[in-house]
PDB file with SEQRES, HELIX, SHEET and CRYST1 records, atoms N, CA, C and O in Angstrom:
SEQRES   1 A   66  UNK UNK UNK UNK UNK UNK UNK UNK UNK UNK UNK UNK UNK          
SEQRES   2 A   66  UNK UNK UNK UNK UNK UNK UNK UNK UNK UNK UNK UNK UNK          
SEQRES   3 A   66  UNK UNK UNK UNK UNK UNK UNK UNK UNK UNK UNK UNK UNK          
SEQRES   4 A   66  UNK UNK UNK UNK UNK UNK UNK UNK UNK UNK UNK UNK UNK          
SEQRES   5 A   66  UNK UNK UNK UNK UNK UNK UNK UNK UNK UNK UNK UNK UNK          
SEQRES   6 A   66  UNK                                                          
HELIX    1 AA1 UNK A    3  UNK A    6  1                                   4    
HELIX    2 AA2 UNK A   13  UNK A   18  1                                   6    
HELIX    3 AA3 UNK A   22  UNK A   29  1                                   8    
HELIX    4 AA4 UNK A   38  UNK A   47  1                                  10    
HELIX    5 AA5 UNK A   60  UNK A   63  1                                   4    
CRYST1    1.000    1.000    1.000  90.00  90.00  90.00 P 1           1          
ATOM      1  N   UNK A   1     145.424 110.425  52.369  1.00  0.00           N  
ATOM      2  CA  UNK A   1     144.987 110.738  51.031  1.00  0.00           C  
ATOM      3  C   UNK A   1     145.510 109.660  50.083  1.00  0.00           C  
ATOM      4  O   UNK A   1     146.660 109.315  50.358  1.00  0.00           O  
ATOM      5  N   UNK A   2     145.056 109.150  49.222  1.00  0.00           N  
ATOM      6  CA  UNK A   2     144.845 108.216  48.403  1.00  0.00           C  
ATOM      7  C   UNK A   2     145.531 108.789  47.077  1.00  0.00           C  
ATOM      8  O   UNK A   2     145.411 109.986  46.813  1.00  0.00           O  
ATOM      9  N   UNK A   3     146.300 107.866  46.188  1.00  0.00           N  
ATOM     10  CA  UNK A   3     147.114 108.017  44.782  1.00  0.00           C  
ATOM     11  C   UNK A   3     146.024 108.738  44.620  1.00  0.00           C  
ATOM     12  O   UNK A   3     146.220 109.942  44.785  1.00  0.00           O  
ATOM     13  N   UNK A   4     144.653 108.352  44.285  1.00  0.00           N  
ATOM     14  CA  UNK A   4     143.821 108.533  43.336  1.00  0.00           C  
ATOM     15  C   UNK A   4     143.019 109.805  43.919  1.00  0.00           C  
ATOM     16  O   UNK A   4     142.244 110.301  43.101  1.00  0.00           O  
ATOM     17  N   UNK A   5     143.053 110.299  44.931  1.00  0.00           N  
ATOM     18  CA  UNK A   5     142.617 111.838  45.291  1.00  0.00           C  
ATOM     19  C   UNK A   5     144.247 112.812  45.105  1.00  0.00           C  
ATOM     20  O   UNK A   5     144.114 114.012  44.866  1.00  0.00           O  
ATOM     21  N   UNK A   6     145.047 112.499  45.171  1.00  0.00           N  
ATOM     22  CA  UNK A   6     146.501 113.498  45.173  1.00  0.00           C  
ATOM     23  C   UNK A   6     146.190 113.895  43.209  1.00  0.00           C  
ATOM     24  O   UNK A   6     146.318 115.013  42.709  1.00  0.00           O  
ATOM     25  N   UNK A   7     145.776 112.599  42.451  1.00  0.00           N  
ATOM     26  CA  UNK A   7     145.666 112.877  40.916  1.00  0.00           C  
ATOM     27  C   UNK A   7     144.094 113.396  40.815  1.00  0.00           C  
ATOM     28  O   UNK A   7     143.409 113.091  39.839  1.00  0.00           O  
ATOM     29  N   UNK A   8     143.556 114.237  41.946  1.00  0.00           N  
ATOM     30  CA  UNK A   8     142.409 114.734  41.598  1.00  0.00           C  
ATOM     31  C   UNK A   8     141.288 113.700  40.453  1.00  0.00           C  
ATOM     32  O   UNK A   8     140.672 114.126  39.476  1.00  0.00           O  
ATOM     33  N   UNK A   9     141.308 112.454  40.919  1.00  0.00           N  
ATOM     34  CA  UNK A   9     140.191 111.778  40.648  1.00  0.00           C  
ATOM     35  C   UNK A   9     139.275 111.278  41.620  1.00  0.00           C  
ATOM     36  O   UNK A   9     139.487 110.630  42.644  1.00  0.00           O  
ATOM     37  N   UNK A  10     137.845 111.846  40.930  1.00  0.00           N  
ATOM     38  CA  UNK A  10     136.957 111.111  41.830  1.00  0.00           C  
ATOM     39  C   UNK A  10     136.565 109.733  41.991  1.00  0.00           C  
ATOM     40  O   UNK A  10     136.802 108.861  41.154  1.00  0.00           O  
ATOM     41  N   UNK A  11     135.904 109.537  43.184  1.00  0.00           N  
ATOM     42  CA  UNK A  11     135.535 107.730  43.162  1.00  0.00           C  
ATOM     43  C   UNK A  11     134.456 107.643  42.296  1.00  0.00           C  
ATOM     44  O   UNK A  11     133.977 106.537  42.043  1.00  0.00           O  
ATOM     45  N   UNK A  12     134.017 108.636  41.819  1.00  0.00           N  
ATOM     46  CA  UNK A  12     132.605 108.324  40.567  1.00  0.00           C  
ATOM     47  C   UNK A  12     133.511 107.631  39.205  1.00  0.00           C  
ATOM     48  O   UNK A  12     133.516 106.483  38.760  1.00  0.00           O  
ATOM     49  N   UNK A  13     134.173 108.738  38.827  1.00  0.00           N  
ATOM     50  CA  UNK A  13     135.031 108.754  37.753  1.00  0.00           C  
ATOM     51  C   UNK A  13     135.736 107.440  37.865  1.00  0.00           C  
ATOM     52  O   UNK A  13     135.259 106.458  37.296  1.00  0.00           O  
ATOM     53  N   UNK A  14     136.774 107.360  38.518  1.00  0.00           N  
ATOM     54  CA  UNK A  14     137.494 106.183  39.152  1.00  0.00           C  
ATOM     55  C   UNK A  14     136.476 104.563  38.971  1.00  0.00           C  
ATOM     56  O   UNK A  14     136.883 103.406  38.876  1.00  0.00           O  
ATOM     57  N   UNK A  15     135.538 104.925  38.976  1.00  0.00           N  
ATOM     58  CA  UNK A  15     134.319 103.222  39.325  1.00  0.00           C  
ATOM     59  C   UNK A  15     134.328 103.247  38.070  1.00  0.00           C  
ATOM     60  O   UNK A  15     134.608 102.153  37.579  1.00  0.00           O  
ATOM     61  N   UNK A  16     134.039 104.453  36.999  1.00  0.00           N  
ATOM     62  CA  UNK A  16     133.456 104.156  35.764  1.00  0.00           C  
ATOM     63  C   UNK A  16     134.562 103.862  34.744  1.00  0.00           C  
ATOM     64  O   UNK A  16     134.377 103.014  33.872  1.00  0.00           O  
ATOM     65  N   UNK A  17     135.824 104.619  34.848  1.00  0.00           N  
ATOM     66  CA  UNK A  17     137.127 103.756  34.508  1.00  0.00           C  
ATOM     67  C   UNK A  17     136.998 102.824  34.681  1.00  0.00           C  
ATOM     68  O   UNK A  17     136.627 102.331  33.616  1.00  0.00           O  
ATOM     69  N   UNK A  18     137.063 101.987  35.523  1.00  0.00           N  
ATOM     70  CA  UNK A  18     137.320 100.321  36.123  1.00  0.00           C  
ATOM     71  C   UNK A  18     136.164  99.676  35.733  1.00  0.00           C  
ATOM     72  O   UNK A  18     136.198  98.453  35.595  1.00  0.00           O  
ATOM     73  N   UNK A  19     135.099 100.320  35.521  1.00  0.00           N  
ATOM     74  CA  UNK A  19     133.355  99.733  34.906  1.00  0.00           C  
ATOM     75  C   UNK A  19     133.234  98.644  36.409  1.00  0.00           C  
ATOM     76  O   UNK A  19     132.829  97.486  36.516  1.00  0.00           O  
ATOM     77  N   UNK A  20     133.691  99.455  37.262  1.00  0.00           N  
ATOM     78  CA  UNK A  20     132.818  98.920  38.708  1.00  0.00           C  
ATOM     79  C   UNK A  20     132.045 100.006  39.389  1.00  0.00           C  
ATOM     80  O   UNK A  20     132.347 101.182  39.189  1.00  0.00           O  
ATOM     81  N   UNK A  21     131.023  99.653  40.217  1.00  0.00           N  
ATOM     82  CA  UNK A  21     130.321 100.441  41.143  1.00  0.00           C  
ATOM     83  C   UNK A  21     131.165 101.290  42.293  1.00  0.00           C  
ATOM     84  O   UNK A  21     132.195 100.750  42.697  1.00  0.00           O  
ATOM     85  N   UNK A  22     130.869 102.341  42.746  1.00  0.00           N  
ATOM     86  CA  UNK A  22     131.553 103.553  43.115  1.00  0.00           C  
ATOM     87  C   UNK A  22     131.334 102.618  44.618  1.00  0.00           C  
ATOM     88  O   UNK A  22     132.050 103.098  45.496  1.00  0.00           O  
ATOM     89  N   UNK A  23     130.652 101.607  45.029  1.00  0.00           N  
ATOM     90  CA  UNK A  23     130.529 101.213  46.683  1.00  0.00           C  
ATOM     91  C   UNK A  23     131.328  99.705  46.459  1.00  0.00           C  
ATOM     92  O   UNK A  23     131.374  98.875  47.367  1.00  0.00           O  
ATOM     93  N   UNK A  24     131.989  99.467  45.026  1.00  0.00           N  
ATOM     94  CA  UNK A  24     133.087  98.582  45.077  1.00  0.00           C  
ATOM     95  C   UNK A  24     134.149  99.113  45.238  1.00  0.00           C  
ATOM     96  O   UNK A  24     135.026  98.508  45.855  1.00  0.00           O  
ATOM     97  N   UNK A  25     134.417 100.643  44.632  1.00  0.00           N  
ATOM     98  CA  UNK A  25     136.056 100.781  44.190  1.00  0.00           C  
ATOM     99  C   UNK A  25     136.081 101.274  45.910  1.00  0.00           C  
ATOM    100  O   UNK A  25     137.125 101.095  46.538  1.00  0.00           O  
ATOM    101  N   UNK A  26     134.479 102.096  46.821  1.00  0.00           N  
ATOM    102  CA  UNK A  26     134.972 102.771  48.335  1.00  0.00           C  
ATOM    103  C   UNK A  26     135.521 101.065  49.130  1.00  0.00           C  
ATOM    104  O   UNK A  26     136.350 100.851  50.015  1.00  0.00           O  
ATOM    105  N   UNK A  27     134.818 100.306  48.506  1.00  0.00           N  
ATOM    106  CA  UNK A  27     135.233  99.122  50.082  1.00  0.00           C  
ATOM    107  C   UNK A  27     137.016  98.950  49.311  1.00  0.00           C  
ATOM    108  O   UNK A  27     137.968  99.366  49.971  1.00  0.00           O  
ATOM    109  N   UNK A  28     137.204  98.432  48.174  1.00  0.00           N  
ATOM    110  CA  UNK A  28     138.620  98.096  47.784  1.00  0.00           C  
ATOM    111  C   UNK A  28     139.582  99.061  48.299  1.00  0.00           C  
ATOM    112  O   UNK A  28     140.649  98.639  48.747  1.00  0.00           O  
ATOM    113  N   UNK A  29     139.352 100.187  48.288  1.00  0.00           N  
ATOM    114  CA  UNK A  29     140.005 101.202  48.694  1.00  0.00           C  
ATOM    115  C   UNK A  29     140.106 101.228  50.274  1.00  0.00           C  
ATOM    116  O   UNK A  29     140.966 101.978  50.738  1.00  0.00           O  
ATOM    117  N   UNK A  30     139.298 100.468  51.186  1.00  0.00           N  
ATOM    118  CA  UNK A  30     139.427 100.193  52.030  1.00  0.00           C  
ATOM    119  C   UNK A  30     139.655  98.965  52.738  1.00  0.00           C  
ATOM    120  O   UNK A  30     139.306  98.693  53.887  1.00  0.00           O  
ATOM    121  N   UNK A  31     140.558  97.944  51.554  1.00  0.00           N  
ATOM    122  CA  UNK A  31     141.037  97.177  51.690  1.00  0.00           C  
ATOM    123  C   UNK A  31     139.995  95.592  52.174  1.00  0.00           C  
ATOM    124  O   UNK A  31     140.463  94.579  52.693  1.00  0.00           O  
ATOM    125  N   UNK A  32     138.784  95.790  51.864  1.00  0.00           N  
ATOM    126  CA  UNK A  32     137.626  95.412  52.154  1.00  0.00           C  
ATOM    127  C   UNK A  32     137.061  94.738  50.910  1.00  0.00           C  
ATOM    128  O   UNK A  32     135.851  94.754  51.135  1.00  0.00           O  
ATOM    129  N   UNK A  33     137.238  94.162  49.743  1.00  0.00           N  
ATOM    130  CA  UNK A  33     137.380  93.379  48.774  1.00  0.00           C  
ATOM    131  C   UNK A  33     137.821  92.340  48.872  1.00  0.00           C  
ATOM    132  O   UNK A  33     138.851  92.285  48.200  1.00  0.00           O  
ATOM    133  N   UNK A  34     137.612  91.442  49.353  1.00  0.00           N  
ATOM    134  CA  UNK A  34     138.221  89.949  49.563  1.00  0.00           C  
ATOM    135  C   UNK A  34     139.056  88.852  48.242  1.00  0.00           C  
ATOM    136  O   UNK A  34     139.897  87.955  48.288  1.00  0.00           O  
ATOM    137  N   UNK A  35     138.328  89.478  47.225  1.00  0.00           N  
ATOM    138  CA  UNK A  35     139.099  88.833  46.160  1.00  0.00           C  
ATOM    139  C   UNK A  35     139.006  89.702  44.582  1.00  0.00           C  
ATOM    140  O   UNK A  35     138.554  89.169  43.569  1.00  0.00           O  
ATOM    141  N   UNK A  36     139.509  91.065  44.636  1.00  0.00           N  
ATOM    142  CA  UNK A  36     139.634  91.284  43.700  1.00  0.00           C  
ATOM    143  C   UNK A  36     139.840  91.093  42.378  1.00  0.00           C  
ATOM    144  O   UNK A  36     141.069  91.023  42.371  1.00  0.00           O  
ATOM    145  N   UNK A  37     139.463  90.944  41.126  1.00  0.00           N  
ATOM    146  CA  UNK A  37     140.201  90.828  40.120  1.00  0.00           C  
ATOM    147  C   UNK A  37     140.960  91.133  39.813  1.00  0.00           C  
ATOM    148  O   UNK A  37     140.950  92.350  40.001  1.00  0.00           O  
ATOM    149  N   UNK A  38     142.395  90.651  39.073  1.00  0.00           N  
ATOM    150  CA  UNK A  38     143.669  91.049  39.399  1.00  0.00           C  
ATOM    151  C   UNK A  38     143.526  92.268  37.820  1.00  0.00           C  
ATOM    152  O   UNK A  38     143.767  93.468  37.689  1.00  0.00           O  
ATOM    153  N   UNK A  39     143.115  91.392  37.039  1.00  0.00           N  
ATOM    154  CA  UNK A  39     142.917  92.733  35.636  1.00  0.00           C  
ATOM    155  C   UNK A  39     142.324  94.190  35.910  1.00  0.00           C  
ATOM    156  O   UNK A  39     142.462  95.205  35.228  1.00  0.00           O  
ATOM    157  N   UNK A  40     141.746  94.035  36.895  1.00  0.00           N  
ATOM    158  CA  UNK A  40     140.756  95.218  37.909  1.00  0.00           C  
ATOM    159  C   UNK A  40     141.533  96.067  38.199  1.00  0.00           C  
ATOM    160  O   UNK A  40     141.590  97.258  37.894  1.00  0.00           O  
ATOM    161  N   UNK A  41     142.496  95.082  39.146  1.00  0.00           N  
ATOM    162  CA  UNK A  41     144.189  95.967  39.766  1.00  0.00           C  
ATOM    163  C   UNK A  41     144.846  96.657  38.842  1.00  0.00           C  
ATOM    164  O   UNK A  41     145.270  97.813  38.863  1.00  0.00           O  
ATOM    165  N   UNK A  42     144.910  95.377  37.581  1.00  0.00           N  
ATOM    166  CA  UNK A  42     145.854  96.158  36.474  1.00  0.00           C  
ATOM    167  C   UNK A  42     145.716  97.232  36.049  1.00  0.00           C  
ATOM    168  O   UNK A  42     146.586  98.044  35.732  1.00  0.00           O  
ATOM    169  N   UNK A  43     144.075  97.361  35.990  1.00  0.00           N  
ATOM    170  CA  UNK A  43     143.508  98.479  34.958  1.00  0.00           C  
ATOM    171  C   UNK A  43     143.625  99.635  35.974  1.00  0.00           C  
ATOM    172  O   UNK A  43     144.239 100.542  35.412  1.00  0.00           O  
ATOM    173  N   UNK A  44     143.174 100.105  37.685  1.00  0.00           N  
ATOM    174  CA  UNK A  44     143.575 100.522  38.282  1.00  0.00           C  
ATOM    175  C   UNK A  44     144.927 101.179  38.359  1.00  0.00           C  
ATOM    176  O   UNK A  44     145.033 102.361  38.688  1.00  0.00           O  
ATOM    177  N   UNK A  45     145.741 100.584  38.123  1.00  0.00           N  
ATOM    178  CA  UNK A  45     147.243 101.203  38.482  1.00  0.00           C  
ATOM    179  C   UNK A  45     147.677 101.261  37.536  1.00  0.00           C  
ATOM    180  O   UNK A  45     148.899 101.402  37.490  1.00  0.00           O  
ATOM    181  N   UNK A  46     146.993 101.191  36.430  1.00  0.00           N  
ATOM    182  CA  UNK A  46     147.433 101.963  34.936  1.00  0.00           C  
ATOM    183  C   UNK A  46     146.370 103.158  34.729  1.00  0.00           C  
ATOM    184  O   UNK A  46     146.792 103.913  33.853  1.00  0.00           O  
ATOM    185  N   UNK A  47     145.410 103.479  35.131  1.00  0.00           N  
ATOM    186  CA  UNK A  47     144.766 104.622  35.272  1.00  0.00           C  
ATOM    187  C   UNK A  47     145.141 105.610  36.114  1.00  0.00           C  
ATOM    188  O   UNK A  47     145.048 106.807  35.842  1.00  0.00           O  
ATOM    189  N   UNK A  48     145.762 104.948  37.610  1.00  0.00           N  
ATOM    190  CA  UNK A  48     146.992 105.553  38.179  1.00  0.00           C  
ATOM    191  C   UNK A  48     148.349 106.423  37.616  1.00  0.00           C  
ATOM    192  O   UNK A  48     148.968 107.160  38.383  1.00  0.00           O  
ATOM    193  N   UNK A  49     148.577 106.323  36.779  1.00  0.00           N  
ATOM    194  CA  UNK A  49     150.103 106.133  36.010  1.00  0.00           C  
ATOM    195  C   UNK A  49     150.936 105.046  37.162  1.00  0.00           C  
ATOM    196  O   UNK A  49     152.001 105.326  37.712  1.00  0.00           O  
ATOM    197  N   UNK A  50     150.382 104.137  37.297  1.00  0.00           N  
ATOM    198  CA  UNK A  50     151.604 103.549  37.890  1.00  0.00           C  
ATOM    199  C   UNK A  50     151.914 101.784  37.706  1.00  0.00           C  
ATOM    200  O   UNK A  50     151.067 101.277  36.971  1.00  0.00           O  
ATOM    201  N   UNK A  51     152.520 101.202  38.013  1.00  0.00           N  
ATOM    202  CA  UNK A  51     152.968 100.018  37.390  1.00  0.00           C  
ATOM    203  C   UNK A  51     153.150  99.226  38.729  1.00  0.00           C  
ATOM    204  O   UNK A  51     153.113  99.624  39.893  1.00  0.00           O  
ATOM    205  N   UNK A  52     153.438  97.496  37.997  1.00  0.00           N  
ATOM    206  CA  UNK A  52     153.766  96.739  38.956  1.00  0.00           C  
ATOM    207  C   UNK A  52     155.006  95.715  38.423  1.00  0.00           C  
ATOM    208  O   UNK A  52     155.254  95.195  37.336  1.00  0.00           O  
ATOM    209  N   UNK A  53     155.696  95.695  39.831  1.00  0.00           N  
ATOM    210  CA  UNK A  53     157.058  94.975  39.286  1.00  0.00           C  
ATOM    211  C   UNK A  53     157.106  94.040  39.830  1.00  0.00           C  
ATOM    212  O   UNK A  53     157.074  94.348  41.021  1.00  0.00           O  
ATOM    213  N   UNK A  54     157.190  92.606  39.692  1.00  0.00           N  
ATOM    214  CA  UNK A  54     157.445  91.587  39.691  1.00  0.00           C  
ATOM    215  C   UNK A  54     159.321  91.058  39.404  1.00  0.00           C  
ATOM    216  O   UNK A  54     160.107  91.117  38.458  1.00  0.00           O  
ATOM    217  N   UNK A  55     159.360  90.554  40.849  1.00  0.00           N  
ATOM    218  CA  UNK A  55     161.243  89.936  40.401  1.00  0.00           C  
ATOM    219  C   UNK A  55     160.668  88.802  41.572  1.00  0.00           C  
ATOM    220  O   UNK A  55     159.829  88.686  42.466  1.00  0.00           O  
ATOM    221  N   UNK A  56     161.980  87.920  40.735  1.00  0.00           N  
ATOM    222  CA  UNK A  56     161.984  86.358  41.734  1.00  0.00           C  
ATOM    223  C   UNK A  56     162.269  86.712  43.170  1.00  0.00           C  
ATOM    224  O   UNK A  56     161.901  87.873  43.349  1.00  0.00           O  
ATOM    225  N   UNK A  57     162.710  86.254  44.124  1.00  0.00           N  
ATOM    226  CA  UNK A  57     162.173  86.490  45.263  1.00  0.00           C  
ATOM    227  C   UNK A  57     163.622  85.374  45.606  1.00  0.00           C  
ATOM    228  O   UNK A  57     163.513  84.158  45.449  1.00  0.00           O  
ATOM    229  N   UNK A  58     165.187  86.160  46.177  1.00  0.00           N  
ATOM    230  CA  UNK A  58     166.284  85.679  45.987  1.00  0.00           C  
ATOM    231  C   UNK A  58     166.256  84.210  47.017  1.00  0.00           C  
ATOM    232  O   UNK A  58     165.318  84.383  47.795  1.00  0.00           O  
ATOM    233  N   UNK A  59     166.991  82.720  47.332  1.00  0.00           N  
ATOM    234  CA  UNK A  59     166.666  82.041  48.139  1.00  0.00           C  
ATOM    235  C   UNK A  59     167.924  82.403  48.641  1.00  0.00           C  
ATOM    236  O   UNK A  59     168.875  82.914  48.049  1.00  0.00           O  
ATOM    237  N   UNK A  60     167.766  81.971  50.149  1.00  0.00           N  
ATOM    238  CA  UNK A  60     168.534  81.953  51.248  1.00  0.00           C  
ATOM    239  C   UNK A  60     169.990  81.997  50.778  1.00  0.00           C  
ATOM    240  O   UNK A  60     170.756  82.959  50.834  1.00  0.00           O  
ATOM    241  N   UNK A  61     170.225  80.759  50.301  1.00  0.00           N  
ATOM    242  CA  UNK A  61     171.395  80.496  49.542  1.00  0.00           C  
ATOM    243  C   UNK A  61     172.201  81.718  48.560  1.00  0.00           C  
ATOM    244  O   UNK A  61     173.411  81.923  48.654  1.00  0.00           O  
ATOM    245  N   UNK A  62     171.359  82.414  47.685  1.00  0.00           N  
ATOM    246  CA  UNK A  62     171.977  83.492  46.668  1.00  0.00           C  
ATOM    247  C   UNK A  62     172.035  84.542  47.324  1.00  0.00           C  
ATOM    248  O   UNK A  62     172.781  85.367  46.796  1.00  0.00           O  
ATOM    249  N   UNK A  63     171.458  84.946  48.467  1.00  0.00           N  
ATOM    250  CA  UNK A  63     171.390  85.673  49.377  1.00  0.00           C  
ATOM    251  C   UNK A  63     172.929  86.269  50.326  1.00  0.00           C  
ATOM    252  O   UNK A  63     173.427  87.339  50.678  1.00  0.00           O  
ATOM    253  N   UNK A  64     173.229  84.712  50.426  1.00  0.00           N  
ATOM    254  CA  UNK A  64     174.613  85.011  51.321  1.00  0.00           C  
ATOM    255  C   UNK A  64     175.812  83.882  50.531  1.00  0.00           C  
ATOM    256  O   UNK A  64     176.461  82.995  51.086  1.00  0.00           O  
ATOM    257  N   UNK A  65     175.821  84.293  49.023  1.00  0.00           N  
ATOM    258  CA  UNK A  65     176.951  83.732  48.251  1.00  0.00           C  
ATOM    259  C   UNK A  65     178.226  84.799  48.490  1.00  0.00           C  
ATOM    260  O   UNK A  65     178.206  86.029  48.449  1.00  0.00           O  
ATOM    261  N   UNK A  66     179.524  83.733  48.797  1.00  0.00           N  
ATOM    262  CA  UNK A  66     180.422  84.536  49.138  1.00  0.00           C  
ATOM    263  C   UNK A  66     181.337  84.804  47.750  1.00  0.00           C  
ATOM    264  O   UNK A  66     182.304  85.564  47.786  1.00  0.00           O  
TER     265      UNK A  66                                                      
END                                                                             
């Protein structure tokens, strides 16, 4: 089950939020979108209630500072 069926939204509803077609948001949802728009995502996972976090990505070095 999917964020977006547990928050009782449909994929009709869901396409017309995003102002995409309901046989774009079924393939994305099935990971079947090859290059999404990332504002697409945004708008998605803020219709979600949910967010995205971004942090630097530590190198080797800061990793194992003694």
């Amino acid at each position: 089950m999917t964020h977006r069926q547990r928050q009782g939204i449909s994929q009709t509803d869901m396409a017309q939020r995003l102002g995409v077609s309901r046989r774009w948001l079924i393939e994305f949802e099935h990971a079947r979108v090859p290059n999404p728009g990332f504002s697409t995502i945004l708008s998605a996972l803020t219709e979600l209630g949910l967010s995205l976090d971004v942090r630097k990505t530590p190198q080797p070095a800061e990793l194992y500072e003694w």
